[in-house]
DORO-266058 format. One line per field, with one value per residue (C-alpha): residue in one letter; residue number from 1; x, y, z. Coordinates in nm, 2 decimals, padded with zeros to 4 digits. Layout:
BEGIN
code	a/...;
pos	NUM/...;
x	X/...;
y	Y/...;
z	Z/...;
***
This chain:
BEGIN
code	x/x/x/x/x/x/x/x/x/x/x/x/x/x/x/x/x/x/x/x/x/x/x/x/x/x/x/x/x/x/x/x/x/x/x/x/x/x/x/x/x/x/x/x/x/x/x/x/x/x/x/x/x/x/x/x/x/x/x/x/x/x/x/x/x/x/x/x/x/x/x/x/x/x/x/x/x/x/x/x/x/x/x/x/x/x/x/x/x/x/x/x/x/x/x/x/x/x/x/x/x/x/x/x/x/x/x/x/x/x/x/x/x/x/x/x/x/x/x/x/x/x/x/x/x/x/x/x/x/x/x/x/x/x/x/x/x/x/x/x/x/x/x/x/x/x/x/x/x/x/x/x/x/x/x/x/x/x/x/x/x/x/x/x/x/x/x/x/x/x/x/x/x/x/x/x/x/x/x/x/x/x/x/x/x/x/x/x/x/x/x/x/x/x/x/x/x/x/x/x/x/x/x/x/x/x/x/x/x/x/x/x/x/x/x/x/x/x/x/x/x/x/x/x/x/x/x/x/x/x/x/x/x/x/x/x/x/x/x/x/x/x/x/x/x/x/x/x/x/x/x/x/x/x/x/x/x/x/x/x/x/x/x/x/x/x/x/x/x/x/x/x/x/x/x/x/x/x/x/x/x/x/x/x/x/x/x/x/x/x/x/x/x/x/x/x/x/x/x/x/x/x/x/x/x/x/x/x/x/x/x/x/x/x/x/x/x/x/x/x/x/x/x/x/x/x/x/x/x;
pos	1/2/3/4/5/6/7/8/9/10/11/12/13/14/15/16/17/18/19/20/21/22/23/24/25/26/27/28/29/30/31/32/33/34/35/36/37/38/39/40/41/42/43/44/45/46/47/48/49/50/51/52/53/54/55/56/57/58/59/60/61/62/63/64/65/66/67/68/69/70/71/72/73/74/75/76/77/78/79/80/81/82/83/84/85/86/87/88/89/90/91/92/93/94/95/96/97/98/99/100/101/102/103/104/105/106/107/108/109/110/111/112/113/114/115/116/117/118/119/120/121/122/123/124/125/126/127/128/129/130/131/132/133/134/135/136/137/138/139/140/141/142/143/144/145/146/147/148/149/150/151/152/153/154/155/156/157/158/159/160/161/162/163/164/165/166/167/168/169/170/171/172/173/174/175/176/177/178/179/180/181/182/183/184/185/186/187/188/189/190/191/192/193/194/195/196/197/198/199/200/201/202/203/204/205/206/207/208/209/210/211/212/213/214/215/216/217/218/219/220/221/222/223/224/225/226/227/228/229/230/231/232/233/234/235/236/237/238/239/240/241/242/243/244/245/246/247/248/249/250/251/252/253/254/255/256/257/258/259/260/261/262/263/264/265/266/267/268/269/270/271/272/273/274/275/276/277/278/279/280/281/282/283/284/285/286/287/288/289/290/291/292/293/294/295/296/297/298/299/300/301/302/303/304/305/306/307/308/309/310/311/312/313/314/315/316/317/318/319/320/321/322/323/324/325/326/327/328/329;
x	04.28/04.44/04.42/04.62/04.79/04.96/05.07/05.40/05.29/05.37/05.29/05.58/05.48/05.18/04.97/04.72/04.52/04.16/03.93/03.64/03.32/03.19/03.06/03.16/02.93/02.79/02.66/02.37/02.44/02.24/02.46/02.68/02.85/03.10/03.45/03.65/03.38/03.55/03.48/03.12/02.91/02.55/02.28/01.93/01.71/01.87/02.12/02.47/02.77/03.06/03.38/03.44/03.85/03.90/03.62/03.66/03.38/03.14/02.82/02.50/02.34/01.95/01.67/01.65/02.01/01.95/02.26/02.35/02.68/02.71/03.02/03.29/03.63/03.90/04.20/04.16/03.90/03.97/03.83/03.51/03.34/03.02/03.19/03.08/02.86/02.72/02.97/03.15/03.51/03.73/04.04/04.20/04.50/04.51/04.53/04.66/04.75/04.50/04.43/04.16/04.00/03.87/03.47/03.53/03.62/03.89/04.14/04.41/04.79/04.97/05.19/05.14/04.89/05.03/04.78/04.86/04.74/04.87/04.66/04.46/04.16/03.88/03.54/03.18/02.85/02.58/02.33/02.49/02.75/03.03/03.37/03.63/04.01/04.10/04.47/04.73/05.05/05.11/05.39/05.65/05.53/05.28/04.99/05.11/04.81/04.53/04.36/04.08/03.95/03.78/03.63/03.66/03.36/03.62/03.54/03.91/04.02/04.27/04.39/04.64/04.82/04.90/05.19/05.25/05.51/05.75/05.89/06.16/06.07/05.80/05.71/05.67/05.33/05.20/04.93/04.78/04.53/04.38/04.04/03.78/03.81/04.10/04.28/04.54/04.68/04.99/05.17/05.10/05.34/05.53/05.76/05.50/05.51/05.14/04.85/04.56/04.19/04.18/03.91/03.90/03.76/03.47/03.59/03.82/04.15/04.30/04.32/04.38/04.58/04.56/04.91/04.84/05.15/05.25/04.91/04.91/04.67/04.84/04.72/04.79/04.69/04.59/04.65/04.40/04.25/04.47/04.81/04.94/05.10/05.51/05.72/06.03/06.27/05.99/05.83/05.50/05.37/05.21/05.13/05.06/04.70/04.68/04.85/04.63/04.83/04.84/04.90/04.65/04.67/04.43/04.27/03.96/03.85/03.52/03.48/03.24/03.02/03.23/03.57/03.66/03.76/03.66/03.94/03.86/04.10/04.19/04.22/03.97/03.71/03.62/03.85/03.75/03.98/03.89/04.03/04.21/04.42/04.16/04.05/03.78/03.73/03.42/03.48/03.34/03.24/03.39/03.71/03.86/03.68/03.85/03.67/03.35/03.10/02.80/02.44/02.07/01.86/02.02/02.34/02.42/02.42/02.72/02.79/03.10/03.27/03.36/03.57/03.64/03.28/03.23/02.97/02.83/02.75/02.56/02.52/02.43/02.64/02.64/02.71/02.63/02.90/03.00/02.76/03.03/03.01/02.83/02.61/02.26/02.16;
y	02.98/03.29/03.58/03.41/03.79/03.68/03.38/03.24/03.19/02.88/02.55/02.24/02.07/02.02/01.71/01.84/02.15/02.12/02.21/02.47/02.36/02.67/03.04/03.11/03.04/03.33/03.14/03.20/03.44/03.31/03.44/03.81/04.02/03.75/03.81/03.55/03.26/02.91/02.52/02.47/02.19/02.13/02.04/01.88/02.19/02.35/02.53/02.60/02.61/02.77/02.96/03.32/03.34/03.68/03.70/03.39/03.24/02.98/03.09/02.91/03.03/03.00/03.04/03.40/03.50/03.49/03.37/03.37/03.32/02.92/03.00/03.26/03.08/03.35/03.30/03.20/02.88/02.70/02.41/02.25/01.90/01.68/01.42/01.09/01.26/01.51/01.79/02.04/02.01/02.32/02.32/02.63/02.78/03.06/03.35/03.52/03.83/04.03/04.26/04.50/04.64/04.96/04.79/04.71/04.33/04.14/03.95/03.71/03.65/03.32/03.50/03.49/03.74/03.98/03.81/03.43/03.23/02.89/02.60/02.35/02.11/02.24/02.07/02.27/02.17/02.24/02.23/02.37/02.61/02.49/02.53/02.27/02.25/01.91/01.87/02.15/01.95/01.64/01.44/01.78/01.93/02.21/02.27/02.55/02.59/02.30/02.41/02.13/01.77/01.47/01.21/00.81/00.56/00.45/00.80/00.92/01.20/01.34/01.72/01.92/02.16/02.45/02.59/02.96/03.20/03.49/03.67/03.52/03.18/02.91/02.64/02.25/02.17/01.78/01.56/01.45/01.15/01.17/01.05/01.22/01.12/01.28/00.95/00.96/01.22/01.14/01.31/01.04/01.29/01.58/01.80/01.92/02.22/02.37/02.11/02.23/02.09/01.71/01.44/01.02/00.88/00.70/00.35/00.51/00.34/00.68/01.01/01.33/01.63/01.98/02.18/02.49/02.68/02.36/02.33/01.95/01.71/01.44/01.08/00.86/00.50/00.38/-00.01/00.04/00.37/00.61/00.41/00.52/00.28/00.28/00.37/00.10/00.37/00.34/00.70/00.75/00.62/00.92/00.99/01.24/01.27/01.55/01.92/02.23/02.40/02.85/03.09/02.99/02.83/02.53/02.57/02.35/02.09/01.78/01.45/01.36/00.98/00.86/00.94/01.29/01.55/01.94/02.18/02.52/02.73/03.02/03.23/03.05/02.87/02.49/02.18/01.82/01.59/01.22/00.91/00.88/01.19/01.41/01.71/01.96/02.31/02.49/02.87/03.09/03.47/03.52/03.33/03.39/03.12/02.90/02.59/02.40/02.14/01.93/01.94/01.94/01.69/01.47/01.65/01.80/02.17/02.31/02.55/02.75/03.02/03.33/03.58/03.86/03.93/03.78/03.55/03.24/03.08/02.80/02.65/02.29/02.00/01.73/01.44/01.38/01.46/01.16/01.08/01.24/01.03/01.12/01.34/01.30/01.34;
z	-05.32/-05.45/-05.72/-06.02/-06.08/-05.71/-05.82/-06.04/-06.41/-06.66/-06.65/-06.61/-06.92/-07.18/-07.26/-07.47/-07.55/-07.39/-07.69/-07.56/-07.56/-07.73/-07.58/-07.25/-07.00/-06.74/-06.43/-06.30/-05.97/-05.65/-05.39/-05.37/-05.14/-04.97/-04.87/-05.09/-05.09/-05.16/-05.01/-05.10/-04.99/-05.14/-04.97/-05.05/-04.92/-05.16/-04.95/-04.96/-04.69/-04.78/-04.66/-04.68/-04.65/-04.59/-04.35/-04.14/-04.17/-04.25/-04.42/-04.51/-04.84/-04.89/-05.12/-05.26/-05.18/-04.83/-04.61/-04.29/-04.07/-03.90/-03.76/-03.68/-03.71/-03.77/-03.97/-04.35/-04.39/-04.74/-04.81/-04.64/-04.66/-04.48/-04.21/-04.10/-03.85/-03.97/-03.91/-04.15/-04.20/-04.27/-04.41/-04.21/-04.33/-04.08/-04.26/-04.59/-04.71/-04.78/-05.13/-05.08/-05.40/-05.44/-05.46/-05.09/-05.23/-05.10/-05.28/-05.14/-05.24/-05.10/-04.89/-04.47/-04.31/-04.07/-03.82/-03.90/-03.67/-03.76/-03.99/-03.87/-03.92/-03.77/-03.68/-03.70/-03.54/-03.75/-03.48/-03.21/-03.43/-03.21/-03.32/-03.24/-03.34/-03.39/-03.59/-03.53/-03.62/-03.76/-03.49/-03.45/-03.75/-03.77/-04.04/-04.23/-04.50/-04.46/-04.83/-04.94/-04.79/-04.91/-04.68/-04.79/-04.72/-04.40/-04.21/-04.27/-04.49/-04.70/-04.71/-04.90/-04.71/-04.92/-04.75/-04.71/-04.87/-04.69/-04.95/-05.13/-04.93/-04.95/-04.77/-04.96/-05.00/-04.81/-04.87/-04.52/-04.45/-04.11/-03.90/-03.81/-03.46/-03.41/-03.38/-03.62/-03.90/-04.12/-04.39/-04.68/-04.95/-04.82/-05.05/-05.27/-05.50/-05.45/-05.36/-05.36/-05.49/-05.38/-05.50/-05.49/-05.80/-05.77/-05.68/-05.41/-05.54/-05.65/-05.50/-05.71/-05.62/-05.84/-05.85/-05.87/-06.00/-06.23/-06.36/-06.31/-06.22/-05.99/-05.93/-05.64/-05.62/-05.33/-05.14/-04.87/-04.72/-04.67/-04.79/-05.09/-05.30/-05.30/-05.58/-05.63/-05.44/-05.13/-05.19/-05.31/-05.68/-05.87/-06.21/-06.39/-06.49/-06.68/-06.72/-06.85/-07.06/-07.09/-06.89/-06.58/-06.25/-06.10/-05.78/-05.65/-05.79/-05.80/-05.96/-06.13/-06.15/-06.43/-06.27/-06.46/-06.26/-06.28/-06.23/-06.10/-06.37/-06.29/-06.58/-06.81/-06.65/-06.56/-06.73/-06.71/-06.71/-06.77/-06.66/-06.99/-07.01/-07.26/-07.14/-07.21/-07.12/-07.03/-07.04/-06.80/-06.83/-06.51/-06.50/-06.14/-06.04/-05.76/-05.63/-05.75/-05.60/-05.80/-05.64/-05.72/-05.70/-06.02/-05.91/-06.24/-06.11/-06.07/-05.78/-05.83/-05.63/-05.77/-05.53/-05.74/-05.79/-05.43/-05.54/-05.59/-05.92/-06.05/-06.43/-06.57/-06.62/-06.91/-06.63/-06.25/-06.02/-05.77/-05.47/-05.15/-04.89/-04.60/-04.82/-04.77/-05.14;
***
């Protein structure tokens, strides 16, 4: 979600040391010349919607580097996903502060924009490119930074919300489940240092969160859809998955079919971290790369986002990622 030079440095704790898995990779560039690109969603005409951040929008990649524009939403969109009915998603976290570089590119910090304009879940027709705010506030309490969603085989979803800094001050990070209706959204983990990228593992009976400052991978366990399971002291069970050790930051993040997730790291490149704690990390040549999705037709292709360059990237993976639901691969 944000340049890493922005952001605090040093992870909370080591596990392990991911071992490389050799040269770093340069992706193969399909897509250039977006503003902060993150949230992408594969399709099976080969096309790709994605956020631009610092432009407010949502943008359709084709064939041959062509793109288009779905959808002007304003703010800062973040992370994007394929509902129950056909409809995009966004994570909206209403704006962030902007860091133009001298290219014409534009970076982003975590800090508020001088035109914030308040987070929310927003809802875009595909068809008819009609825009529709659905959550605002959760009971009395306002989205501050809606960052990345993931939608269970129920219809409902769960969100980070970031949160947004002021100087000196920062807001807690939350974890959110809510429907797609519009019929019910709940903080399900609030007081949060930095969620971020969110994924459920295959069989739906845990739900991962990426920290990005700490560098940890969190895992909740779930009862039912969308109840976390309770701790002893009544607050919600976690552990800890995984933390990616150096001097990096974790952003986005997919699972793949065997239940490993793949961390956008910022700073290095793309860690997967399985079910049992190892982790392995695939450098990338460009290695500000902030969120990740799996496509293709045996959806081993990679898409990956890459906003300093303002493009999108795409390279091979060993294993399939997992079948989203409400995808139509």
């Amino acid at each position: 979600m944000t340049d890493r030079r922005n952001l605090l440095a040093g992870a909370l704790g080591v596990v392990a040391c991911p071992s490389a898995t050799g040269a770093a990779v340069k992706p193969e560039i399909i897509g250039e010349g977006f503003q902060f690109p993150e949230g992408p969603v594969a399709f099976p005409d080969g096309s790709l919607v994605f956020v631009e951040v610092a432009r407010g929008t949502l943008t359709r990649l084709w064939g041959g580097g062509r793109s288009e524009v779905v959808a002007n939403l304003g703010g800062g969109p973040n992370g994007a996903s394929l509902g129950p009915d056909g409809a995009i998603y966004v994570c909206n976290n209403g704006g962030l502060k902007p860091v133009p570089q001298p290219d014409g590119r534009i970076l982003l910090t975590a800090e508020l924009s001088s035109d914030y304009s308040g987070g929310r879940i927003e809802r875009v027709d595909l068809a008819s490119r009609k825009v529709e705010r659905l959550y605002s506030e959760a009971g009395r309490q306002g989205l501050r930074g809606p960052n990345d969603l993931v939608f269970d085989r129920t219809g409902g979803f769960w969100f980070s919300d970031f949160g947004k800094a002021e100087g000196l001050r920062r807001d807690f990070s939350a974890l959110y489940y809510a429907r797609a209706d519009g019929s019910r959204i709940a903080v399900a983990v609030p007081n949060g240092l930095s969620f971020n990228g969110i994924g459920l593992s295959p069989d739906e009976t845990t739900v991962y969160v990426a920290d990005t400052y700490s560098a940890r991978l969190w895992a909740y366990d779930l009862e039912s859809p969308g109840m976390i399971r309770k701790a002893s002291d009544g607050s919600p069970a976690r552990r800890l998955a995984a933390t990616i050790p150096g001097d990096i930051h974790i952003d986005g993040l997919s699972m793949t079919a065997s239940g490993a997730a793949v961390v956008a790291t910022i700073g290095r490149g793309l860690t997967s971290v399985k079910p049992d704690g190892s982790m392995q990390l695939t450098p990338l040549s460009e290695t500000l790369v902030n969120d990740l999705c799996f496509g293709g037709s045996d959806r081993r292709d990679v898409y990956v986002t890459l906003p300093r360059l303002g493009a999108i990237g795409r390279l091979r993976w060993p294993e399939p990622g997992r079948a989203l639901n409400f995808n139509p691969y």
